[in-house]
N, C-alpha and C positions, 0 to 999 in steps of 0.2 A: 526490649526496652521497658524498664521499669515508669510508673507515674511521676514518680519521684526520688530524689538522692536519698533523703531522710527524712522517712516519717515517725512520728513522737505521737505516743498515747499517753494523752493527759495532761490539763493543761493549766497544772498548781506552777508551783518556782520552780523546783526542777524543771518538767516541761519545757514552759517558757523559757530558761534558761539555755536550754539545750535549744530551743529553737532559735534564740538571737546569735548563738556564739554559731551554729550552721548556717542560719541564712547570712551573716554580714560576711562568710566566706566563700560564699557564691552558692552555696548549693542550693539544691532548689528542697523547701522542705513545707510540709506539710505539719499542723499539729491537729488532733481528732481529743476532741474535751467533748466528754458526755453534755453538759451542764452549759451555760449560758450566762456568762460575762454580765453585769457583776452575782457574782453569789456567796451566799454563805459559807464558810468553812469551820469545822472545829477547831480553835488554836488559840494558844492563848496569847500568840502576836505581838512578844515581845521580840523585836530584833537587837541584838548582840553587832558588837563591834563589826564581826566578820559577814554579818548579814550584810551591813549595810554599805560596806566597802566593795561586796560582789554586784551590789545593784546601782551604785550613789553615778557610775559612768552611763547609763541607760537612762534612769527615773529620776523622777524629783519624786522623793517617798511622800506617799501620802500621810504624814503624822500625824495622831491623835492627840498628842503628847509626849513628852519625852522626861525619863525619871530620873531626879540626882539623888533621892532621898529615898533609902531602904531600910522598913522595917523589918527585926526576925524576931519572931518567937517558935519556941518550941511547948508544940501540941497549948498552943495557948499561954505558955507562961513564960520567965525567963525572957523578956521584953529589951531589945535594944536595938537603938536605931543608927546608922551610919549614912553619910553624903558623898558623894561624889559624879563624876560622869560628866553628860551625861551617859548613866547606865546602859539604861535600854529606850530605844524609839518605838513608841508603841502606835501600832498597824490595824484596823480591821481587815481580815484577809480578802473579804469582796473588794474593796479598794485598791491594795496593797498587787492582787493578782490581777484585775485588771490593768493598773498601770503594767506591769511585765505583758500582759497581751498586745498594748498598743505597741509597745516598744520591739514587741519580736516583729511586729506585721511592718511596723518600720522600718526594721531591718530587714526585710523582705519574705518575710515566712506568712505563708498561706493558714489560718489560723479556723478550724473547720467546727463549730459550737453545734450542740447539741447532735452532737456525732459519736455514738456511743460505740468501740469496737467491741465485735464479740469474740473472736479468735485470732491468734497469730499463727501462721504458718513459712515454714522455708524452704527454699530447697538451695539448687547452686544459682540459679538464676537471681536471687533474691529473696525480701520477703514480702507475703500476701497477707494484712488484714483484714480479716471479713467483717463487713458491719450486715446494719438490717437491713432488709429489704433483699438479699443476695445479693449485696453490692461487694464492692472488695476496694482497695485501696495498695498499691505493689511498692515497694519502695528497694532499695541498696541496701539499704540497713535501717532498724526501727530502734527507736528508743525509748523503753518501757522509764513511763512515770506516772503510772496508774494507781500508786498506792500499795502496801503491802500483801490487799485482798483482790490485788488486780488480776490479770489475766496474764501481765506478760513477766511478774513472777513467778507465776504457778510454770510457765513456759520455757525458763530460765531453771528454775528449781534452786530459788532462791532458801536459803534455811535460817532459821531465826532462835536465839538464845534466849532471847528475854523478851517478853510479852506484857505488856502492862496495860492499865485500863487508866483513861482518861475522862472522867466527868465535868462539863464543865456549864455554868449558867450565864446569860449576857443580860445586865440587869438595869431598866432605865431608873438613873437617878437624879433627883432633884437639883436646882444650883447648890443649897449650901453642899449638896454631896459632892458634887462634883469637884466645890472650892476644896474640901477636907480632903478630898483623895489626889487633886491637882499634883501632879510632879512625886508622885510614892508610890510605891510597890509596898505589898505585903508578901512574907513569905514565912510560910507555917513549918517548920517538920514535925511529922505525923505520928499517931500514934503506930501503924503499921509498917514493918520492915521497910526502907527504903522509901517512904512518903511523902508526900508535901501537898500542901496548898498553897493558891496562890490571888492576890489581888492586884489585878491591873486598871490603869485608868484609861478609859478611852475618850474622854468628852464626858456626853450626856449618857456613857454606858459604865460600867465597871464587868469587867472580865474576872470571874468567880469559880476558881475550879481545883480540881485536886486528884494525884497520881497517884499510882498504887499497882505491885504486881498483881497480875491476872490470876483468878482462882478464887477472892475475898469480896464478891464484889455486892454485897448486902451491906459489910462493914464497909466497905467504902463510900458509898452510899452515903451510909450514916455518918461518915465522916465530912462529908461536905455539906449536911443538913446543919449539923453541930457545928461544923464552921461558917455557915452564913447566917446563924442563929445570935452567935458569938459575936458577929460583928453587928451585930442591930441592924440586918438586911430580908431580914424572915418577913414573908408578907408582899416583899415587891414581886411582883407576875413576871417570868424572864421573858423576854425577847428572842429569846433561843436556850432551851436546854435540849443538849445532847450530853454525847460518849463516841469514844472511841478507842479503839486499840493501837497502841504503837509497837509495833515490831524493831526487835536489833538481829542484826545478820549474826550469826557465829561466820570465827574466825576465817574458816575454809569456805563459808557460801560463795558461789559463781557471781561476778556481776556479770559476765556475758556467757550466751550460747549463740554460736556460729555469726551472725549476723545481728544479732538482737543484744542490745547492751541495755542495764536495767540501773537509774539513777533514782534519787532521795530516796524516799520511803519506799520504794517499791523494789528496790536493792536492800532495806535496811542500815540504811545510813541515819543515826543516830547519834547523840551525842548518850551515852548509856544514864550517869549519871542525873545529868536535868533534865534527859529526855527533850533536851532541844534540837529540833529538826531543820527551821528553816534557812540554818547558813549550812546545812549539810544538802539540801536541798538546791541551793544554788550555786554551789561552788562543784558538784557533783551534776548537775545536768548541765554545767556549762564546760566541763571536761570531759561530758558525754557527746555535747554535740558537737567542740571541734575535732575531737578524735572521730567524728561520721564524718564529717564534712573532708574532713584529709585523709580518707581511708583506711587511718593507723586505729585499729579498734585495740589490739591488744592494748596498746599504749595507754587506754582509758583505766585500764586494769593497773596497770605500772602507776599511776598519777593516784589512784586511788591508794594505793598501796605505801607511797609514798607522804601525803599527804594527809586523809583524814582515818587511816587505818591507828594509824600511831596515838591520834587522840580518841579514840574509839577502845584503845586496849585502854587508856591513863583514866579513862569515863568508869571502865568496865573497875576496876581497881580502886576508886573514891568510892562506889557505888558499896561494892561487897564491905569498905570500911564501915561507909556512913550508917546501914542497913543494919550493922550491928553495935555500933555506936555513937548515935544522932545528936547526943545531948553531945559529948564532947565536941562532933565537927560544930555544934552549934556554939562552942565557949571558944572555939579556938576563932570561928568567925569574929568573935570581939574584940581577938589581939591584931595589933598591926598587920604583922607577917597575914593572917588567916583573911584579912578584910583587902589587903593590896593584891590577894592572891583572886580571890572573888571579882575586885573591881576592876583588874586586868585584863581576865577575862571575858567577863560585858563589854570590857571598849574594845577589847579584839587586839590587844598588844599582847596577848599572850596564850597559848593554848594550852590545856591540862596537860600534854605529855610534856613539856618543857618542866611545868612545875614536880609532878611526883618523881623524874629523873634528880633534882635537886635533892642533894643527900638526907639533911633532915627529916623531909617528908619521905622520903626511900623507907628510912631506917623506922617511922612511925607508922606506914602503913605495914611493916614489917611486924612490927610489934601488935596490931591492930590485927592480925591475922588478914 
């Protein structure tokens, strides 16, 4: 006999996700999060349509704000703003993940903080996580959402295409700042293949940070110094800077070996192009856990494949456009068609592969190489 039906390492959206959708189906499950409710996360905690339609039946979202109003420029110039939404609801993730904590324990999942695992193991019996102290934790089946530098994708033998580095500052700002950034987003494209920065508002914070493939990361750097330079923000002391890497799966990576199935970031589930993770995050741990919980694993593979593979390839395809032509995606953003296409997609009525299957955009990213 195993400890448990399903045990889940890690305990971001995914996670959590994967542990509400198994425990409210009776199984008995276990989640093991290094770290300890609430805490900090790297993210720049915009949720999109489909973020919040995965979680709005669990949580009442903790919002910070919520944006109708989008500014773009490129690399600083070529300024134009658009309305609508709201776009995105914007989260700090300490808040945002512990709401999904309380709600998985609600639904009956055993939720285990500062529980770091150090090894997964299997055999036919099930699987054995080892933590410290030579403790161990046995489960039916475990579900890796540890992240892309986790353990149970190195376990998995999860593979990744695209690498990118993420910098980003959490900045306290004054009322009048607050009032000026109230209900807007900024979004930069970069000087660097495939870049952006970005400004979110959270309250009394602004969320300040900027992408960039991995390899460049002096100029990137400098790219987000010159962008928070730019905005008359040089001087304020962050509340949090960090970095981080984001991984995307190639095509053929595994999301499951034998017992062990691997959801959001720790599968490389990605949205390629924005590098938005966390409606890939919850819509994928919550396909992971009730595929544990009703013992159809393959099936999580089928749903995945079904589901966000398709917008993963259309991400993968804007991306290699945008990367070589950033000033035009950034002109075609001002025409109708370019901006309904954009604001669709933040409210969640519509996903990237729907759009570039539509002939126009076929035949342009055609031409686009």
């Amino acid at each position: 006999m195993t400890d448990w039906d399903v045990a889940i390492i890690g305990g971001g959206p995914a996670g959590l996700s994967a542990a509400y959708e198994a425990a409210r189906r009776g199984a008995r499950t276990v989640v093991l999060e290094k770290a300890t409710h609430p805490r900090y996360k790297t993210c720049g905690g915009g949720l999109i349509g489909h973020s919040v339609a995965a979680v709005a039946d669990r949580i009442t979202i903790p919002a910070d704000d919520r944006v109708e109003r989008a500014d773009f420029t490129h690399d600083g110039k070529a300024a134009f703003t658009k309305t609508g939404g709201p776009l995105l609801t914007m989260v700090r993730r300490s808040a945002f993940d512990d709401a999904l904590r309380q709600a998985a324990e609600k639904a009956g999942a055993t939720v285990l903080q500062a529980t770091p695992a150090r090894a997964v193991e299997q055999d036919e019996g099930g699987v054995r996580i080892r933590l410290a102290g030579d403790t161990a934790v046995t489960a039916a089946v475990a579900i890796g959402a540890d992240g892309s530098s986790g353990i149970t994708a190195r376990h998995v033998g999860v593979e990744y295409g695209q690498v990118d580095l993420g910098l980003e500052v959490e900045l306290p700002v004054d009322r009048a700042r607050q009032e000026q950034w109230r209900g807007r987003l900024l979004i930069d494209w970069g000087p660097l293949p495939g870049s952006y920065a970005w400004v979110f508002p959270k309250g009394d914070q602004l969320t300040v940070g900027v992408i960039s493939a991995r390899g460049d990361g002096e100029r990137t750097k400098a790219y987000l110094r010159s962008f928070v330079d730019r905005l008359g923000l040089s001087g304020i002391e962050p509340v949090h800077d960090s970095g981080h890497l984001t991984r995307c799966r190639t095509e053929r990576s595994p999301l499951r070996k034998g017992n062990v199935l691997v959801a959001g970031d720790a599968a490389g589930l990605l949205e390629p192009w924005t590098r938005e993770g966390i409606s890939f995050a919850t819509r994928s741990g919550a396909l992971a856990g009730a595929a544990a919980a009703e013992g159809d694993l393959p099936r999580y593979e089928r749903d995945i494949e079904a589901t966000l593979a398709p917008a993963m390839r259309a991400g993968t395809r804007l991306l290699a456009a945008f990367a070589r032509h950033p000033r035009l995606f950034h002109n075609l953003l001002r025409t109708p068609p370019g901006w309904r296409m954009f604001e669709r997609f933040c409210l969640g009525q519509t996903s990237f592969e729907g759009t570039v299957e539509r002939f126009p955009v076929r035949q342009a990213l055609r031409l686009l190489g």
